[in-house]
PyMOL commands that place a pseudoatom at each C-alpha (Angstrom):
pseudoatom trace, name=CA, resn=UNK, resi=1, chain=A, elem=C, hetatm=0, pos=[0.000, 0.000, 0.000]
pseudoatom trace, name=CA, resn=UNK, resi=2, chain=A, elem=C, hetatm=0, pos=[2.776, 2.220, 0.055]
pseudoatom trace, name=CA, resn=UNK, resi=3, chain=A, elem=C, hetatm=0, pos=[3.523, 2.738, -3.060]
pseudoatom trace, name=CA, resn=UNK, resi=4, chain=A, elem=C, hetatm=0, pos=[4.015, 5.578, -4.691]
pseudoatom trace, name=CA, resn=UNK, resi=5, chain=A, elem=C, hetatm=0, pos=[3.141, 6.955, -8.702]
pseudoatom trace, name=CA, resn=UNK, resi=6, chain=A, elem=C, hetatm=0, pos=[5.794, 8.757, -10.713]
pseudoatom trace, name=CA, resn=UNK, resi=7, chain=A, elem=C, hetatm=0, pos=[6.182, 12.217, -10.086]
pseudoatom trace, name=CA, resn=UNK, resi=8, chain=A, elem=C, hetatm=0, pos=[3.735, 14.689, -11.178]
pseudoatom trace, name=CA, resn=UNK, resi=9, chain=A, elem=C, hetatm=0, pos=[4.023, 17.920, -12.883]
pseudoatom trace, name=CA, resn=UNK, resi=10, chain=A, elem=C, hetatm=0, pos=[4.325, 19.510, -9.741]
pseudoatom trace, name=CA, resn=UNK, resi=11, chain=A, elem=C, hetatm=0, pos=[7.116, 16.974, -8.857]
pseudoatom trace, name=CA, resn=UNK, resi=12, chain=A, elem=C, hetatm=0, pos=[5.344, 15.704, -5.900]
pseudoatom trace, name=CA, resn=UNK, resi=13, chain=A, elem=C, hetatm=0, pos=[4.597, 11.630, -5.637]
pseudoatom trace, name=CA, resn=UNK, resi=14, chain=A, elem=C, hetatm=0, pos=[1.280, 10.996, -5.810]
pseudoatom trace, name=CA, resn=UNK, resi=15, chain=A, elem=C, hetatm=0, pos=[-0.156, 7.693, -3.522]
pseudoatom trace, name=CA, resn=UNK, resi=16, chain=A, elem=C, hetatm=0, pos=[-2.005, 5.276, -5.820]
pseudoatom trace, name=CA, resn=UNK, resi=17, chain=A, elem=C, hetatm=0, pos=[-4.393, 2.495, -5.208]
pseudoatom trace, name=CA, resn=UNK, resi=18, chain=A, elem=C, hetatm=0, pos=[-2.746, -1.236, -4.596]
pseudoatom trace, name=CA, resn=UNK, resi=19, chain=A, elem=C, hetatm=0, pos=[-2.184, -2.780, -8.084]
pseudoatom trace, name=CA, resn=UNK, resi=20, chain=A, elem=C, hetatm=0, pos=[-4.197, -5.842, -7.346]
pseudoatom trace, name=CA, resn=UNK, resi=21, chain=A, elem=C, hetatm=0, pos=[-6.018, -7.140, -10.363]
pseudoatom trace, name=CA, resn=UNK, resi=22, chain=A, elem=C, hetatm=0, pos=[-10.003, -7.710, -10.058]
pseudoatom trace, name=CA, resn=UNK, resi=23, chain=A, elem=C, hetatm=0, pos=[-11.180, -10.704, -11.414]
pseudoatom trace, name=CA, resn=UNK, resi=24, chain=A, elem=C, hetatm=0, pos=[-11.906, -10.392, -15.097]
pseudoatom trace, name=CA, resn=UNK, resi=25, chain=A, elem=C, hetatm=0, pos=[-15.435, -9.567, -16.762]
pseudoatom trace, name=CA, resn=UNK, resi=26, chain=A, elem=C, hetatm=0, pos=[-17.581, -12.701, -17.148]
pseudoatom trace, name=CA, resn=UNK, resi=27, chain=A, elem=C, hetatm=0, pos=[-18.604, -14.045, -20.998]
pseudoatom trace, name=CA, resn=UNK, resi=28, chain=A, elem=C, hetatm=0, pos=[-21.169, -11.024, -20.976]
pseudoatom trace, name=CA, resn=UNK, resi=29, chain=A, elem=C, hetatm=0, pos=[-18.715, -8.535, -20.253]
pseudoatom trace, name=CA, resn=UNK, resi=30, chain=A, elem=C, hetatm=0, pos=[-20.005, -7.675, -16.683]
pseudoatom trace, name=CA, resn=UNK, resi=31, chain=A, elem=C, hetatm=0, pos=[-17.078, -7.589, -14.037]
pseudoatom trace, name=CA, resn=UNK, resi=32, chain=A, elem=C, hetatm=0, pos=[-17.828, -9.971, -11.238]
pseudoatom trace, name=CA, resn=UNK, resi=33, chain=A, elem=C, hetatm=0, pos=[-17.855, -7.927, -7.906]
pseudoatom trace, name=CA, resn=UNK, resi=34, chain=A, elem=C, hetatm=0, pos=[-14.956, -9.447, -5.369]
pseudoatom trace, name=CA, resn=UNK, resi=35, chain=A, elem=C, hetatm=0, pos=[-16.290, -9.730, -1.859]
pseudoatom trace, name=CA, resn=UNK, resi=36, chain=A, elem=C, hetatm=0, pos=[-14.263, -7.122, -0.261]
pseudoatom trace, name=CA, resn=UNK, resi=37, chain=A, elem=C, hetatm=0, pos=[-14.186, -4.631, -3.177]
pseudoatom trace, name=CA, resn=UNK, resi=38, chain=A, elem=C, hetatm=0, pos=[-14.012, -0.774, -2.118]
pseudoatom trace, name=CA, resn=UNK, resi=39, chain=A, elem=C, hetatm=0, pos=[-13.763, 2.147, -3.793]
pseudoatom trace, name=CA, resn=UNK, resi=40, chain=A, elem=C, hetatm=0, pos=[-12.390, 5.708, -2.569]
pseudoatom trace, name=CA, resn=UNK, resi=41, chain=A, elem=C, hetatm=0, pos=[-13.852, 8.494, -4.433]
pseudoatom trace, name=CA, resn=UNK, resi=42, chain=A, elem=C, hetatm=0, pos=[-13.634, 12.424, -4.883]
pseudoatom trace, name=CA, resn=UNK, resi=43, chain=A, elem=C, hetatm=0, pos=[-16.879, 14.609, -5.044]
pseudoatom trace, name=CA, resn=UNK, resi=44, chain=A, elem=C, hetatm=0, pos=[-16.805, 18.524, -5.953]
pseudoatom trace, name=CA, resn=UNK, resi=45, chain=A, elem=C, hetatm=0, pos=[-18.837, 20.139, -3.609]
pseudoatom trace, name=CA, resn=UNK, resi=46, chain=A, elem=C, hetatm=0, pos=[-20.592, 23.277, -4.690]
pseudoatom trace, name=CA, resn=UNK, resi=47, chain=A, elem=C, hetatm=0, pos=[-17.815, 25.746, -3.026]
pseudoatom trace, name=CA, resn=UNK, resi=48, chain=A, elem=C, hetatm=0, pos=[-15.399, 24.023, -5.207]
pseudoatom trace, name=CA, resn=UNK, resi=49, chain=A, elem=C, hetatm=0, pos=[-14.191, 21.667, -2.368]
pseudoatom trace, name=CA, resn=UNK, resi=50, chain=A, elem=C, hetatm=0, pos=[-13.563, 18.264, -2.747]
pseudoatom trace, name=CA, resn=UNK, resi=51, chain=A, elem=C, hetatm=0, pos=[-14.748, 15.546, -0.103]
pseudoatom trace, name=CA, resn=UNK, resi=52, chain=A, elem=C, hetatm=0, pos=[-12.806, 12.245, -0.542]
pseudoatom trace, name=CA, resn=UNK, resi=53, chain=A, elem=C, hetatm=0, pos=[-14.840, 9.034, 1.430]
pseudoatom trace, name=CA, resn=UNK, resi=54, chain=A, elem=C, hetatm=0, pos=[-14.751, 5.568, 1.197]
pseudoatom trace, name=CA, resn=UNK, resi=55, chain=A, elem=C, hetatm=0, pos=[-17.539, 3.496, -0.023]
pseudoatom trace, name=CA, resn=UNK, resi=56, chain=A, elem=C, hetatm=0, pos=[-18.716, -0.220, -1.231]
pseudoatom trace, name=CA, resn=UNK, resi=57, chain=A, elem=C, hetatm=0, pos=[-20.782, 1.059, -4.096]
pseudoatom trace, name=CA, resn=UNK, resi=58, chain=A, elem=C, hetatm=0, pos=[-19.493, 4.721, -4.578]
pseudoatom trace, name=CA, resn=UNK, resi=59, chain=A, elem=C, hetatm=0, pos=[-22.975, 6.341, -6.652]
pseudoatom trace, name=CA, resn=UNK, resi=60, chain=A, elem=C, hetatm=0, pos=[-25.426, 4.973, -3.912]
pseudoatom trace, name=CA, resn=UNK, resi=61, chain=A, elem=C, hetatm=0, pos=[-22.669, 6.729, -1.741]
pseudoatom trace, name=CA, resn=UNK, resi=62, chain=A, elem=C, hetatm=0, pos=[-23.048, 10.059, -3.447]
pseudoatom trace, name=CA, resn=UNK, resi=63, chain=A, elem=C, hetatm=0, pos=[-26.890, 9.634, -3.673]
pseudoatom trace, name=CA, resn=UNK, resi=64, chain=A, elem=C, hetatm=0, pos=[-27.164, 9.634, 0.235]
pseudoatom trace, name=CA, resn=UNK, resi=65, chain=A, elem=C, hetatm=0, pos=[-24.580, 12.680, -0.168]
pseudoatom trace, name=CA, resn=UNK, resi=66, chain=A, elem=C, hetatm=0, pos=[-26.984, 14.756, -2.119]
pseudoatom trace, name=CA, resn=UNK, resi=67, chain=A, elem=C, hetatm=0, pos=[-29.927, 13.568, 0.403]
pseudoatom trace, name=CA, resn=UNK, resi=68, chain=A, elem=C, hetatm=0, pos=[-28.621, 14.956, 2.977]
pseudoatom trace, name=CA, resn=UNK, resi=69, chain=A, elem=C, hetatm=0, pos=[-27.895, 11.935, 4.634]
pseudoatom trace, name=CA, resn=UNK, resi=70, chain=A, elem=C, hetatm=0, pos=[-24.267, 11.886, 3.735]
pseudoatom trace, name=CA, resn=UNK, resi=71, chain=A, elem=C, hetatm=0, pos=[-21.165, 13.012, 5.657]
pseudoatom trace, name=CA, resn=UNK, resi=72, chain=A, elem=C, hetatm=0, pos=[-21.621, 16.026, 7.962]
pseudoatom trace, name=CA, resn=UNK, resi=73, chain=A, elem=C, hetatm=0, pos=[-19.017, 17.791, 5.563]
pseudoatom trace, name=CA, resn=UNK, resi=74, chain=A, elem=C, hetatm=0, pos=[-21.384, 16.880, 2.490]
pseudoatom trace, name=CA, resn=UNK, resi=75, chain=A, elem=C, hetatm=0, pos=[-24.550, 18.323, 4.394]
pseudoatom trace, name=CA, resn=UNK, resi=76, chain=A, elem=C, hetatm=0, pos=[-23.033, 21.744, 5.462]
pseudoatom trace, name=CA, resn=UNK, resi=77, chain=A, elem=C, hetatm=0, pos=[-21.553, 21.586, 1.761]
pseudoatom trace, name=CA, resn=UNK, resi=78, chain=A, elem=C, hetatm=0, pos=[-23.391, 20.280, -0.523]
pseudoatom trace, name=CA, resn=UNK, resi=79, chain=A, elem=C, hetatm=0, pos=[-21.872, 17.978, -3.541]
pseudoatom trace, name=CA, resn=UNK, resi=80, chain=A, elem=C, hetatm=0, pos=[-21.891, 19.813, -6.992]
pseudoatom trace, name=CA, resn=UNK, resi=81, chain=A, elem=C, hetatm=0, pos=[-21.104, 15.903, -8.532]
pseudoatom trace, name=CA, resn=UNK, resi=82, chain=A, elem=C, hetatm=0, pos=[-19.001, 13.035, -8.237]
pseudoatom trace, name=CA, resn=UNK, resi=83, chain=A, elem=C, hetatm=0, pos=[-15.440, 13.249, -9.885]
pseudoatom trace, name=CA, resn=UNK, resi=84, chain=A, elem=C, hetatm=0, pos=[-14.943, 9.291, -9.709]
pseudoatom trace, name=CA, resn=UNK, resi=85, chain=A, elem=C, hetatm=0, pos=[-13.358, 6.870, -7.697]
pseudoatom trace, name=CA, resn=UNK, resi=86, chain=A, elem=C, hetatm=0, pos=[-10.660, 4.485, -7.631]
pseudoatom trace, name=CA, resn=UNK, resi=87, chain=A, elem=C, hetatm=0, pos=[-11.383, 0.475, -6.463]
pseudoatom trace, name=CA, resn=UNK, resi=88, chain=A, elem=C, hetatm=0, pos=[-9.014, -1.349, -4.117]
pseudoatom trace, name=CA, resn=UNK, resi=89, chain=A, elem=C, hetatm=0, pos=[-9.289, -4.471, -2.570]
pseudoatom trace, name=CA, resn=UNK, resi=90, chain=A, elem=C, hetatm=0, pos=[-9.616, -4.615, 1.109]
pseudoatom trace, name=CA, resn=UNK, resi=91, chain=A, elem=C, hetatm=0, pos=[-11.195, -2.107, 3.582]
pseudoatom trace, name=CA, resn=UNK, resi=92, chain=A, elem=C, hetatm=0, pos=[-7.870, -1.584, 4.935]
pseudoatom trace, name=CA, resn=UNK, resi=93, chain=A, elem=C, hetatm=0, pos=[-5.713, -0.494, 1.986]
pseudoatom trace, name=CA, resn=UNK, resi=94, chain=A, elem=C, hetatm=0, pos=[-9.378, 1.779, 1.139]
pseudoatom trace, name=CA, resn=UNK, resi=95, chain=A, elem=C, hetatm=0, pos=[-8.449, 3.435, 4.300]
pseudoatom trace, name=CA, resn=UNK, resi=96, chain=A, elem=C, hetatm=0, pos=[-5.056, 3.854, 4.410]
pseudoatom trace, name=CA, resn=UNK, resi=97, chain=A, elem=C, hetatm=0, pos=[-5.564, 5.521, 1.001]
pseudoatom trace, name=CA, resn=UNK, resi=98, chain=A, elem=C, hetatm=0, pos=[-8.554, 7.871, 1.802]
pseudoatom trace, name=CA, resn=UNK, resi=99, chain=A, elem=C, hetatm=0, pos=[-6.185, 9.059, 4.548]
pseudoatom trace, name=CA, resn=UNK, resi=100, chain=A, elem=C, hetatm=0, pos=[-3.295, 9.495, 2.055]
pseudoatom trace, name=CA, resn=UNK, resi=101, chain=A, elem=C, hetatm=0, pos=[-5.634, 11.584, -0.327]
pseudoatom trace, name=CA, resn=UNK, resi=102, chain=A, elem=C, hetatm=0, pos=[-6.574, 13.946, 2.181]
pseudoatom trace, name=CA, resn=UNK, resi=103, chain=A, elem=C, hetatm=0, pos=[-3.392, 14.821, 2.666]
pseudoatom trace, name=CA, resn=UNK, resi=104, chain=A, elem=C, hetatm=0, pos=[-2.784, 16.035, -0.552]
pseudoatom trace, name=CA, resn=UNK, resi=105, chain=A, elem=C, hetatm=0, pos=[-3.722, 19.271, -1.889]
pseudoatom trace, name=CA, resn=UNK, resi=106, chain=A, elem=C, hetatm=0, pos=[-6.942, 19.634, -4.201]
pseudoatom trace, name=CA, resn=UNK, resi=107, chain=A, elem=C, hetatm=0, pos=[-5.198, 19.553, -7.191]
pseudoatom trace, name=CA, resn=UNK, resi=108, chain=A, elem=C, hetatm=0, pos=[-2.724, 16.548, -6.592]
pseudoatom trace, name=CA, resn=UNK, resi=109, chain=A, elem=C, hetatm=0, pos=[-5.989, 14.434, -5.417]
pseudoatom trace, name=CA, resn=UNK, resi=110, chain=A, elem=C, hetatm=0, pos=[-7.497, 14.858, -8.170]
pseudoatom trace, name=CA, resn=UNK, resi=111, chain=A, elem=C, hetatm=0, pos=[-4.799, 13.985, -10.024]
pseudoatom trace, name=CA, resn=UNK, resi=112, chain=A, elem=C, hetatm=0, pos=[-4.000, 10.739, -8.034]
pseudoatom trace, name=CA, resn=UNK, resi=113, chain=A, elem=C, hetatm=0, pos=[-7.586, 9.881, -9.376]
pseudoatom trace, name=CA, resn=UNK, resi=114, chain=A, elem=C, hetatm=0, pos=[-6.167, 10.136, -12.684]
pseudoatom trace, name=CA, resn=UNK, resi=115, chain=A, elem=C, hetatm=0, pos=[-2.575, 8.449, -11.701]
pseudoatom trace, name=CA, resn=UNK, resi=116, chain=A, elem=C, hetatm=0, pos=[-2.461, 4.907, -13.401]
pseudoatom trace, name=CA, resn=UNK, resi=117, chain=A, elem=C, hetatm=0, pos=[-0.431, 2.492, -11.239]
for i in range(1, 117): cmd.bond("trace and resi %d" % i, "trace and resi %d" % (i + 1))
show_as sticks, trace
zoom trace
């Protein structure tokens, strides 16, 4: 998990998601869903703000954000929409790497979003 990407244009190193593969799509093309699959994602919020959380299925995550029934940040800043998100395997690493995002700056985490391992 503590791996690093290659420097960005700012020269700083960006933390990236574990490279552990997810199983491959089935014959129909849909990806089978691993048991301990999370993702970490990045919404805007309307002040230009972005929230970084941790979540098992990140768009019913954002729908409870724009409820209301989100994160206290979310609810006293409402999300303008959801940037994406990023999947690891394991709570753990989903944690270590939420923490390791909000860290970083706006700009790099968005960027580290980007970042291919």
């Amino acid at each position: 998990m503590d791996r690093v990407n290659d420097a960005d244009a700012t020269g700083a190193d960006l933390p990236t998601p574990p490279a552990e593969p997810l199983p491959a799509p089935d014959l129909d093309g849909n990806a089978p869903v691993p048991p301990d699959r999370w993702a970490v994602y990045l919404i805007e919020c309307m002040d230009g703000r972005v929230y970084t959380g941790i979540a098992r299925d990140p768009e019913l995550r954002y729908a409870k954000h724009v409820s209301g029934k989100g994160a206290r940040f979310t609810r006293s800043n409402p999300p303008r929409h959801l940037l994406g998100w990023v999947w690891v395997i394991g709570h753990g690493d989903a944690l270590r790497l939420e923490i390791a995002w909000k860290k970083l700056p706006r700009a790099q985490r968005i960027a580290a979003l980007t970042a291919k391992p």
